[in-house]
N, C-alpha and C positions, 0 to 999 in steps of 0.2 A: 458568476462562473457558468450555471444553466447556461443563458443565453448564450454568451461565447463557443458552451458549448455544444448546441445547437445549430449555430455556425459555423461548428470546423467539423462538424458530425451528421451533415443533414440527412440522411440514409438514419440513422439509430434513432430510437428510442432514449431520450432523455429524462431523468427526473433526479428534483432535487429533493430526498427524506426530510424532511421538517425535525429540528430538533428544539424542542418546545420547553424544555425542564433539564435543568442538573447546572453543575459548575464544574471549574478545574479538578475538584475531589472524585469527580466520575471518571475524569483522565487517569487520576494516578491511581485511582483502585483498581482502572482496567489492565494498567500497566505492570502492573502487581499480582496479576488474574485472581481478584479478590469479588470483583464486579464488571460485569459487561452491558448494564441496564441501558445504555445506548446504541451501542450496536446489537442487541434484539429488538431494539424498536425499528432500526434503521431495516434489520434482514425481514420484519413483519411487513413493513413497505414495501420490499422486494417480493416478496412472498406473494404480495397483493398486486401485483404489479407485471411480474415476469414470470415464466414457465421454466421447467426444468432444460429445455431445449434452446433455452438462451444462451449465448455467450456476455457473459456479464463483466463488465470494466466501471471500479469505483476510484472516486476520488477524493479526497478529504483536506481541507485546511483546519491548520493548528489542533485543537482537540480532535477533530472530524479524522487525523491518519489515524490513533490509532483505537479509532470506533471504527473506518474503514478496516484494518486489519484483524480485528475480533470479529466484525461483518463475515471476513473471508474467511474464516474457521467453521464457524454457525453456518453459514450457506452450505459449504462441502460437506458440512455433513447430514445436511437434506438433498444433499445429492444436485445441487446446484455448480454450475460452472464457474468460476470466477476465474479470468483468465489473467486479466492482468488489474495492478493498482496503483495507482500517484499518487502522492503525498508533498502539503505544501505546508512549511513552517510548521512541521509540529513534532513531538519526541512520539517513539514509537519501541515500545517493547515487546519483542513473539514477532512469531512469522504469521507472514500474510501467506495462505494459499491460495496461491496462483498458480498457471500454467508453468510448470519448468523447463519446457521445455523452449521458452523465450529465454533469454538474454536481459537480465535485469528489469526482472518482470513486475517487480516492484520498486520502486524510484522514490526516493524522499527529497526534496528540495531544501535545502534550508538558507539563511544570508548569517551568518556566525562572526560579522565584522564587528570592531567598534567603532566609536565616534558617534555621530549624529544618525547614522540608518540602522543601528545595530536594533537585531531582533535580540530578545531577550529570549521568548520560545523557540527559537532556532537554534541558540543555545545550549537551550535542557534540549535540544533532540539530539542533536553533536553529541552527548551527555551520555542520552542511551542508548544514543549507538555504539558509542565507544564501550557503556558497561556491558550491551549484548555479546559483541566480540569476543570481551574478556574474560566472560563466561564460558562462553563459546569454546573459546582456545583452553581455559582451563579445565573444564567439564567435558563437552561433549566430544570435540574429537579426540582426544587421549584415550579416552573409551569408547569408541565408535572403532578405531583402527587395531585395539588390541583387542575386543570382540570380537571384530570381523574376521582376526588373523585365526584366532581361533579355531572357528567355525568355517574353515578354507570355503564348504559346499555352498554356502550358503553367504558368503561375503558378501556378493549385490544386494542380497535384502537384505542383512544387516546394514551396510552403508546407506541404503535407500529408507529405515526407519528411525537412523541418529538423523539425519539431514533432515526428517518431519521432524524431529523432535528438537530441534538445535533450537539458540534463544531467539536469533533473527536470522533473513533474507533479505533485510533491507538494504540499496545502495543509494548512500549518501553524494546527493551531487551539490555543491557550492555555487550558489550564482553571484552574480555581479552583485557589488553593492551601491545602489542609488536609492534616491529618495524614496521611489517609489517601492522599493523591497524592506521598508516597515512591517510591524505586525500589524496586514488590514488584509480586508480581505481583497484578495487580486481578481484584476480583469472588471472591479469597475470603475465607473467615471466619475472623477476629479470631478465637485460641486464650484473649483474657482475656477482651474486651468483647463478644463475636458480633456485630461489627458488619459490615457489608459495604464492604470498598474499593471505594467507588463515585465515587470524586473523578475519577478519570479520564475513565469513560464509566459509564454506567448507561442512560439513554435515549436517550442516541446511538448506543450496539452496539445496542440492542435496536431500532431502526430504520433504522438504516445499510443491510440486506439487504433492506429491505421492496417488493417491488416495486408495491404497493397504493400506498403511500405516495408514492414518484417513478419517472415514467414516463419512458423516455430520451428525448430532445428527436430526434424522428423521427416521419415516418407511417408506416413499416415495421413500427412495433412490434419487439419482441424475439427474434422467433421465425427471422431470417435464417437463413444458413448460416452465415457468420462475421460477431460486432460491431464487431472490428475491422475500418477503413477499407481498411488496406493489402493485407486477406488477401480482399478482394473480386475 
């Protein structure tokens, strides 16, 4: 994915955090906010890597979304940008901060078919997205709109601190399903056929960062001190 992304990015800065140690148990304990010991090592990378004055775009397959979205917690609040985040075949519980003021600024891919291409981890994400929702609708916004009604003076910032606090902002989008949208890692090359796993994403990574392409729904344009609402 680097390379690829390299290629459809050659203006940025790329790098890929090395994830050296842990198992599926690091996923669900992050999912659970019980542990984040990967996504601190991944935002220590960043840290070592990029400046406060970056705009920063992560990406994650299977465990990697949602170490990328605990990433984007821990960065915001060292006061880092994280503007937007992709996510490929993986479950993902909590919100990613990002910019809100895009338009599905966090994106999760998943292939949730059966038969012979069926992803199993695409699956458990379908899973928790659906529990995030459900939480969601029964928790948070029931008391986000009856607090706010409350408090008349004061209703945008109550609504604007349930919405940080909600269970996700992720949008699930379903791709086709073919061979190559197995659980592996996408965008490299087939060792029989030299094909490229591209079922996943192909022209959606390669314009998901483009900022030519979608501008954030604001007159300030991009260039604030922080895109975050909260950190204004």
């Amino acid at each position: 994915m680097g390379a690829f992304a390299k290629h459809s990015y050659p203006t940025y800065d790329v790098y890929s955090p090395p994830y050296r140690h842990g198992t599926v148990i690091d996923v669900v304990w992050s999912m659970f906010n019980l542990s984040h010991g990967p996504a601190y090592s991944e935002v220590r990378y960043i840290l070592n890597h990029a400046s406060r004055e970056d705009r920063l775009y992560l990406a994650g397959h299977s465990g990697g979304v949602q170490r990328s979205a605990a990433a984007s917690q821990i960065l915001t609040h060292h006061k880092y940008r994280v503007v937007k985040a992709v996510g490929i075949a993986g479950p993902s519980i909590g919100q990613a901060l990002v910019d809100p003021r895009y338009p599905e600024a966090f994106k999760i891919y998943l292939n949730t078919g059966s038969g012979a291409n069926q992803d199993v981890v695409s699956k458990v994400g379908v899973v928790a997205g659906g529990f995030s929702t459900l939480l969601d609708y029964v928790a948070i916004v029931p008391l986000k709109y009856i607090v706010g009604n409350l408090a008349f003076r004061k209703r945008d910032e109550i609504y604007q601190a349930f919405d940080r606090i909600g269970f996700t902002n992720a949008t699930i989008v379903e791709v086709a399903r073919k061979p190559s949208s197995r659980h592996q890692t996408p965008l490299r090359l087939s060792f029989t056929d030299r094909l490229v796993y591209d079922a996943y994403l192909r022209n959606e990574f390669a314009t998901a960062f483009r900022e030519d392409l979608e501008r954030p729904d604001s007159p300030h344009g991009t260039e604030r001190e922080h895109a975050i609402p909260w950190e204004r």
